[in-house]
C-alpha positions in Angstrom: 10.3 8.8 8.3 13.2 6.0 8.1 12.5 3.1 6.5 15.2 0.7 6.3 15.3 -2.1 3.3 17.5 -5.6 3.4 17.4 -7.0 0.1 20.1 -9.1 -1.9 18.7 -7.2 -5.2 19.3 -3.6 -3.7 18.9 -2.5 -7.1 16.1 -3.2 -7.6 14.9 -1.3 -4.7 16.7 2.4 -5.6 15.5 2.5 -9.3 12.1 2.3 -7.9 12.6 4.5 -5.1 14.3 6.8 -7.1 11.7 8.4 -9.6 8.2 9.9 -9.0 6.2 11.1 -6.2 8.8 8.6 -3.6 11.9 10.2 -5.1 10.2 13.9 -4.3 10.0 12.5 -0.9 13.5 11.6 -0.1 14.6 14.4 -2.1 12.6 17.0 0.3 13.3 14.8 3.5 10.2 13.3 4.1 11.5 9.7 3.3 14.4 8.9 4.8 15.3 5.0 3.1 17.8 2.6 3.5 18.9 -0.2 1.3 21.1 -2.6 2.5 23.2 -5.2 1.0 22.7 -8.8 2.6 26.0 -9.9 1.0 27.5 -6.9 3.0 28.0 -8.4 5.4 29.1 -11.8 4.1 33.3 -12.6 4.6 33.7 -15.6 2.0 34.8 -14.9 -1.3 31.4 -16.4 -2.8 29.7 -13.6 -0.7 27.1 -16.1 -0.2 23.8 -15.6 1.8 21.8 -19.4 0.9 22.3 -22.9 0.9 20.3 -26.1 0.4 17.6 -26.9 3.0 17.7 -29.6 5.8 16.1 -32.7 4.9 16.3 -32.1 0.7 14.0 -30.1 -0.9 13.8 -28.2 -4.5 15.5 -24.3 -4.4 17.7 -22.8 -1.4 17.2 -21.4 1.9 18.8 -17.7 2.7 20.7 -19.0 6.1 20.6 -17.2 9.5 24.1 -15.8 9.4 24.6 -13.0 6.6 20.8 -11.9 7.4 21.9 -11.2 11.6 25.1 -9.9 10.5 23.4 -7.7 8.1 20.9 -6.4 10.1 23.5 -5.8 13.8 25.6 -4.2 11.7 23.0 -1.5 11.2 20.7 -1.7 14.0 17.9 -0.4 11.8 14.7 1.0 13.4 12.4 -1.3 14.5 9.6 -3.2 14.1 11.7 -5.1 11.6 9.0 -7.3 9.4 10.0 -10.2 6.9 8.2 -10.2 3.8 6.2 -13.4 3.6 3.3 -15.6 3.2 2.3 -15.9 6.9 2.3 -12.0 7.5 -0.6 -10.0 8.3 -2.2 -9.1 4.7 -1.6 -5.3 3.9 -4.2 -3.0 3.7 -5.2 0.5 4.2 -5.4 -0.3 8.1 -1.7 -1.7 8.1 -0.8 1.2 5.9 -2.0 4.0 8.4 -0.4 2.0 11.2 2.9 1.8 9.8 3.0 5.7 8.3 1.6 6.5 12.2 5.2 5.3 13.7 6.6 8.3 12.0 5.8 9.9 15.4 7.5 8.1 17.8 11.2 7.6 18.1 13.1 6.6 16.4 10.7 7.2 13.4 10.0 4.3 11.0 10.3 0.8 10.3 12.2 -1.9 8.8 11.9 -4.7 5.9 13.7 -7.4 5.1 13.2 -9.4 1.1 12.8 -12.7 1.3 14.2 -14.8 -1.7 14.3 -18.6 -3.6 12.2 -20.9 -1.0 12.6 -18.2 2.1 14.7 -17.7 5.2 16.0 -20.1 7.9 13.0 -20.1 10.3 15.4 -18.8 13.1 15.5 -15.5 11.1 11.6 -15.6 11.6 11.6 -16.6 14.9 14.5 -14.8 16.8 15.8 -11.8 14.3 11.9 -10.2 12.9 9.4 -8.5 14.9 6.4 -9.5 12.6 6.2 -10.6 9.0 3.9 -8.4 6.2 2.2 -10.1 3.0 0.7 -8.7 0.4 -1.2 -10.9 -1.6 -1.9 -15.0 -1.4 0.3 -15.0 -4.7 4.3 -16.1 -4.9 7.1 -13.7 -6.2 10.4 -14.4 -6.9 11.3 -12.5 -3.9 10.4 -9.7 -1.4 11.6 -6.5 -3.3 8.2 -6.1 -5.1 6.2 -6.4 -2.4 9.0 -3.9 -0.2 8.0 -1.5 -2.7 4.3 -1.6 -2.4 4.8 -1.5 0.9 6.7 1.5 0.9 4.5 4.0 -1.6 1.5 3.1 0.3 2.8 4.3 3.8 5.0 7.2 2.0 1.8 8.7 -0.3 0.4 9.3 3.8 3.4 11.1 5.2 2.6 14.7 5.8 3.7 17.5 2.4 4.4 14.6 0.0 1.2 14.8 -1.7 0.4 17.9 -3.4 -3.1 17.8 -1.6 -3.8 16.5 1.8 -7.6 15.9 0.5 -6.3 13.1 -2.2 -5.2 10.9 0.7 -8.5 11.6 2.6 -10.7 10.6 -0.4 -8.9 8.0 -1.2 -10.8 3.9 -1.7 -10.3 1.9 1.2 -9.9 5.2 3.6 -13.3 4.6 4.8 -14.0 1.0 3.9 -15.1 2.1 0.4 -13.6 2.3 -3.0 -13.3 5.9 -4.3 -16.4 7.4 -5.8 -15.9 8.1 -10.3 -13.6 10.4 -11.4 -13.9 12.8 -14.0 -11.9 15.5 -16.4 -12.5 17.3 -19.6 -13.7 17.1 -21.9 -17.5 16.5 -20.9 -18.8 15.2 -23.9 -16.2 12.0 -25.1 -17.4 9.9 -28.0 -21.0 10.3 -26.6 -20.4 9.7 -22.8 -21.0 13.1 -21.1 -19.9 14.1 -17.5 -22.5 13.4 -14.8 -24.5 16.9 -14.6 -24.3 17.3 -11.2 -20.8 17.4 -11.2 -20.7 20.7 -13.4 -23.2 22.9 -11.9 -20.9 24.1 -9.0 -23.5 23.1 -6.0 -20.7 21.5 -3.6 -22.5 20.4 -1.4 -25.0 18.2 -4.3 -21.8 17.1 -5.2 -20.5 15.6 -2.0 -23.6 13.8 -1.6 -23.6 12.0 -5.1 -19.8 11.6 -4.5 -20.2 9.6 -1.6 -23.7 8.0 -3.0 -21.8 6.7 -5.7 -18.9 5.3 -3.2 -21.1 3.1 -1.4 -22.9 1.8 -5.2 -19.5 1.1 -6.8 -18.3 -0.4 -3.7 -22.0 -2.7 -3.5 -21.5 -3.8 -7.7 -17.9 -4.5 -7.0 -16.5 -5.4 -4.1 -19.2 -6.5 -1.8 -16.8 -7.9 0.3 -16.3 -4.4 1.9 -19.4 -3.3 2.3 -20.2 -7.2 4.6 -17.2 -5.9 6.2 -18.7 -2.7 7.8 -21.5 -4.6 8.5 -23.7 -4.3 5.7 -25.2 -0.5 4.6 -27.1 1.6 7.4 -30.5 3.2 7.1 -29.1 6.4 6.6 -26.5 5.1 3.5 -29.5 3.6 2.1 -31.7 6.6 2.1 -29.0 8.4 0.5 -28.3 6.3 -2.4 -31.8 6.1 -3.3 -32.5 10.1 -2.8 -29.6 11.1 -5.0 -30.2 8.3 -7.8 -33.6 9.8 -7.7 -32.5 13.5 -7.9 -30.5 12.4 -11.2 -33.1 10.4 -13.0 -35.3 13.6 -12.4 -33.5 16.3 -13.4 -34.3 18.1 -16.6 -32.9 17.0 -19.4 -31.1 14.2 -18.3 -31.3 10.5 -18.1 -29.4 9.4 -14.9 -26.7 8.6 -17.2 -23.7 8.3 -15.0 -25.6 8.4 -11.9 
């Protein structure tokens, strides 16, 4: 997958891209990205890319004409979306969407950093395709949330995790957050590894895995669980059978149930 990156802090950009599991992925292939200069493209000798806004106003504006420039001079792959306020709000949904253009030509997408008070609205309304936010919060500029952005569709590209299960499992994949993890030791200061997780019955263990999705998803974000419409009969006889099964077996207490 291409992903293409216009940022005036390109910096920024390649350190983070450069290390961990996304600089595996353009080191193997997988990720093909892009960081462009927005001054690149500039031709005064301030290599300047903002001025002050129409009508007054605290901050700057990045103008119309180094961002065009910028981005024609590349013809990057498209959908092309501006890092804002008023984009659609990332989630898992977005995520899959985004990784999913890695299977029709040309191959990826495009992002473009907003900075200081944001772009000339003609760069919204004639040069981007869409805008992306991640948050209701304010950042300096758009290279943090390019990032996210970026290890959330690259972690669903096919060979860049080591398992293909860790993105199936994963919160959110389903509507729910991810069920308790566990590792050695099983005793820690007194806090001991569910049971059922270390007799080897696989199929137990699925059950109280996903049991245990849908109760960490009800105590903390409810918000999910309203948003699939509530739990259904079935999910409901399930968390109640397994809780059950743990309270009762021998020698425990339902302690991590």
């Amino acid at each position: 997958m291409r992903i293409d990156v216009f940022t005036i802090f390109p910096d920024l950009v390649e350190h983070f891209c450069s290390g961990s599991l996304l600089g595996r992925a353009r080191h193997h292939g997988a990720l093909d990205l892009r960081v462009h200069d927005l001054r690149s493209a500039t031709t005064d000798p301030r290599r300047s890319v903002d001025d002050v806004p129409y009508g007054g106003g605290a901050g700057m504006v990045l103008m119309p004409g180094p961002l065009f420039d910028a981005v024609e001079l590349v013809e990057p792959p498209r959908p092309l979306f501006l890092l804002g306020p008023g984009g659609r709000r990332l989630d898992q949904e977005v995520v899959e969407e985004l990784a999913s253009t890695e299977t029709s030509a040309p191959g990826g997408f495009s992002l473009l950093c907003g900075r200081y008070e944001g772009v000339d609205q003609r760069v919204a309304d004639h040069l981007v395709d869409g805008e992306l936010s991640i948050g209701d919060y304010v950042l300096a500029g758009g290279e943090s949330a390019a990032v996210v952005v970026i290890e959330a569709v690259t972690r669903l590209l096919p060979g860049v995790l080591g398992n293909e299960a860790s993105a199936r499992d994963e919160s959110f994949r389903s509507g729910l957050l991810e069920y308790p993890q566990y590792t050695r030791p099983g005793d820690f200061r007194g806090w001991e590894v569910p049971g059922i997780l270390r007799q080897g019955d696989h199929g137990r263990i699925e059950r109280w895995r996903r049991a245990m999705a849908l109760r960490r998803t009800l105590e903390q974000r409810p918000d999910l669980v309203e948003a699939r419409g509530g739990l259904t009969d079935e999910e409901r006889r399930l968390l109640e059978a397994v809780e059950r099964e743990v309270v009762e077996e021998p020698g425990r207490d339902g302690q991590g149930a």
